[in-house]
N, C-alpha and C positions, 0 to 999 in steps of 0.2 A: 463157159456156157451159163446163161443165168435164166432163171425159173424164179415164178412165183406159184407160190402153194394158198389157196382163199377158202372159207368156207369150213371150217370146222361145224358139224353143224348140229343139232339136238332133234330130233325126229322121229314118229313113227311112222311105220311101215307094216307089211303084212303080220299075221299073226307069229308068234314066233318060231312054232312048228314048220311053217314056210321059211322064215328067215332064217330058220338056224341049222335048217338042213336044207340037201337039196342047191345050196349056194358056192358049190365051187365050180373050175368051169365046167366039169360035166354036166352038173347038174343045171348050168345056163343053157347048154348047148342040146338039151332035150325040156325035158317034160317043163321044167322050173320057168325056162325061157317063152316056151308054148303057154303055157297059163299066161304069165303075163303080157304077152302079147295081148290076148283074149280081153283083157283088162287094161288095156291101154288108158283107155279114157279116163277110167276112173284114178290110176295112177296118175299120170300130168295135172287131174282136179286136187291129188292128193298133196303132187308139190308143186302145187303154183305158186304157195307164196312163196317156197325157199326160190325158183325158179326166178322173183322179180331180184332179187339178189344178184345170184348166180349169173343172170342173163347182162345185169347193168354191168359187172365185172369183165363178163366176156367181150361186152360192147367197148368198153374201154382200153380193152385191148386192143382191140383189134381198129381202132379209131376209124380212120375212111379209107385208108388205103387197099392197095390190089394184096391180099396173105393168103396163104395158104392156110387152113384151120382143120384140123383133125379133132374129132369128137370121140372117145375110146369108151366100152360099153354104152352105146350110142341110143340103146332099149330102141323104142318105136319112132325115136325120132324127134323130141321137143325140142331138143338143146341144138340140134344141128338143126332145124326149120329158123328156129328163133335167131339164131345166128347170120344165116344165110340171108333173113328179113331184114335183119339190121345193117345189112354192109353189101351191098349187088357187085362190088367187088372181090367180096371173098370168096372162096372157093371152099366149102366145106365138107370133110367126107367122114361121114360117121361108118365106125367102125362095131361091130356084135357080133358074138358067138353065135347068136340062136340066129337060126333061117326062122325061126317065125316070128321073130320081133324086126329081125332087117325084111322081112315082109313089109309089114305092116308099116314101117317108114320108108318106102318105095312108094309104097302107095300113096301116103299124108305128101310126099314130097314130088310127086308126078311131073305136076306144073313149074317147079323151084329147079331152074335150067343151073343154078350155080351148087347146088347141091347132090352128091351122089353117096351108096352107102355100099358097102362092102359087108358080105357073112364069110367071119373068119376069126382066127384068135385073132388078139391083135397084133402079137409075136408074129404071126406069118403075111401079118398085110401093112405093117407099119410104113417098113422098109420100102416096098412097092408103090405103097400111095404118097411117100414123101419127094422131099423136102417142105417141113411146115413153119411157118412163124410161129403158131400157136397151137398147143394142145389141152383140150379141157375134155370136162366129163361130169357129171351130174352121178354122184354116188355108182361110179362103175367100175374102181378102181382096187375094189377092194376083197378081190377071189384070184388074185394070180399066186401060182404053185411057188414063185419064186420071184416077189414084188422089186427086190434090188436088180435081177435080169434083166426083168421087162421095163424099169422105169429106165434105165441104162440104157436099153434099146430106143425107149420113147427118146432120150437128150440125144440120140447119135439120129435121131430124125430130123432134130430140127436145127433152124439154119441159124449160124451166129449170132445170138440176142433173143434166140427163141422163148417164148416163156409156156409156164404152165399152170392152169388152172381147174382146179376140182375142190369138187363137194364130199365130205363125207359125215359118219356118224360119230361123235364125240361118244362117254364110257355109256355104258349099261347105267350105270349109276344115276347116273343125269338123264334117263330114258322110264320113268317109271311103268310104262304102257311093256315094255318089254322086261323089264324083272318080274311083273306080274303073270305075264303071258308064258313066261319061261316056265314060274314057279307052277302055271295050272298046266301044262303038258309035262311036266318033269322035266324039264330041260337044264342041266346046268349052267350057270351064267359063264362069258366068256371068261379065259384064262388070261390073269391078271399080267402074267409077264409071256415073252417067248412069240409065235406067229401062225397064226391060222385063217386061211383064207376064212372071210367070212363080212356079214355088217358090220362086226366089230372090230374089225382086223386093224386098222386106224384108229381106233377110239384116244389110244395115249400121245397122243402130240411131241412126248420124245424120240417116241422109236419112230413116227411116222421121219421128222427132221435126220434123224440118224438116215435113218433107212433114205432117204432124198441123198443125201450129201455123199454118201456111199455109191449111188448111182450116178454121181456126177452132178446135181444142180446145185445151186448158189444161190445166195440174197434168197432164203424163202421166208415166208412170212404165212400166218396163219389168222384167220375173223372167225371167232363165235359167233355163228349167229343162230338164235330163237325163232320160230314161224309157226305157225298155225297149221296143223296138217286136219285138212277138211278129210273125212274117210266115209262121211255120209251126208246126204242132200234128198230133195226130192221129200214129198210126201210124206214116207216114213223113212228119216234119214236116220232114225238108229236102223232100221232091218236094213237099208242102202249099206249102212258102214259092217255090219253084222257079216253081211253075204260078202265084202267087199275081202273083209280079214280074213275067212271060213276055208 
C-alpha cells in the first residue's frame, strides 16, 4: 500500500487557549467544533493561502479520472467543495465529529451533486463510506486518541495505490504567534517527545514518519511549506483578527 504524506506546514491559528484545549475529539464533537462552525468564513480566509497549496496537491492527485476521495476532519467543508470543483468525476465525502461543522458543509455543498459529508468519528464511518483512491485532510488529523489505529484503519480503506494527503503544524518553535499566546494564558508548550492529541501532535516529522510506517503506508514524503495566514481584513482588521482569535 503506498501513501503519500504533503504539507508539513507553519501556521497560525486560533488563540492558544482555544488551540491547546478543548482539541481532542470530545472537545471537536461539542462546544470546540460548534464555535467553529460559527466562524467558518473567517477560518477558509485564514487558510487560503495554505489551501492554494494543499488544493494543487489534491488536484494532482486525483488527475481527471472517476476516484473515490475522502476528506477526514472535513471542518465546514473547503477542502472537499474544492476538490469536488476540480474533478466532476470524483466523488468526495468529507468526514467530522462536530454535527455543527458537517452542518455547515451540507449546506456550502447543497448544489455539489458529487459531494456528500457524514457526522461521525472517522473510525466509525471510514469503513462504511469506502473503498477510496485517495484520502486528504487540511489540519484534521491530528486529535485521534490512538493516531497508528486510526491511520491503519484509513490504509485498510483504501484501494491498491491508494494515497494520502494532509496538512499539518510543524514545532511550536517555528510558530511564534503560539509560544507567545501559550506563554500569556499560562499554557505550557507542547511535550517535546511522546503523543498528545492536539495542533502539535505532528509537529516532529520523525514520529509523524514512524507512526505512518507503523500503520502500514509507504513511499511517504513530507513539503514545508510557509503562507500568510490573513486572521483580519475589513475596515478594522486588527479588531476583525482580535475577535477572530478571542
Amino acid at each position: 500500500m503506498k501513501g503519500e504524506v504533503a504539507m508539513m506546514t507553519q501556521v497560525s491559528e486560533r488563540s492558544a487557549q482555544t488551540a491547546m484545549a478543548r482539541m481532542d475529539a470530545a472537545g471537536w464533537a461539542g462546544s470546540n467544533g460548534d464555535v467553529w462552525a460559527l466562524e467558518w468564513r473567517r477560518t477558509d480566509r485564514s487558510f487560503a493561502d495554505l489551501s492554494r497549496h494543499l488544493d494543487r496537491a489534491i488536484r494532482d492527485a486525483m488527475e481527471d479520472g472517476a476516484v473515490a476521495v475522502a476528506d477526514v476532519g472535513c471542518g465546514a467543508g473547503g477542502t472537499s467543495l474544492a476538490a469536488a470543483g476540480a474533478n466532476a468525476r470524483a466523488q468526495v465525502t468529507g468526514i467530522d465529529i462536530s454535527p455543527a461543522l458537517v452542518a455547515v458543509a451540507r449546506a456550502r455543498g447543497a448544489a455539489v451533486p458529487n459531494c456528500a459529508f457524514v457526522a461521525a468519528p472517522v473510525e466509525d464511518a471510514i469503513d462504511d463510506s469506502g473503498p477510496f483512491d485517495l484520502i486528504m485532510s487540511r489540519h484534521g488529523v491530528m486529535f485521534f486518541d490512538d493516531p497508528v489505529a486510526t491511520f491503519a484503519r484509513l490504509r485498510s480503506a483504501t484501494r491498491p495505490g491508494g494515497r494520502l494527503i494532509f496538512s499539518c503544524f510543524r514545532s511550536a518553535a517555528l510558530n511564534l504567534w503560539a509560544k507567545e499566546l501559550m506563554a500569556a494564558v499560562g499554557e505550557a508548550p507542547p511535550p517535546g517527545d511522546g503523543y498528545r492529541p492536539g495542533p502539535f501532535a505532528f509537529a516532529e516529522e520523525d514520529f509523524v514518519r514512524r507512526m505512518l510506517a507503523d500503520a502500514g503506508w509507504r513511499d511517504l514524503g513530507a513539503l514545508p511549506v510557509d503562507f500568510a495566514y490573513r486572521a483580519g481584513s475589513g475596515e478594522d482588521a486588527i479588531a476583525d483578527a482580535v475577535t477572530f482569535s478571542a
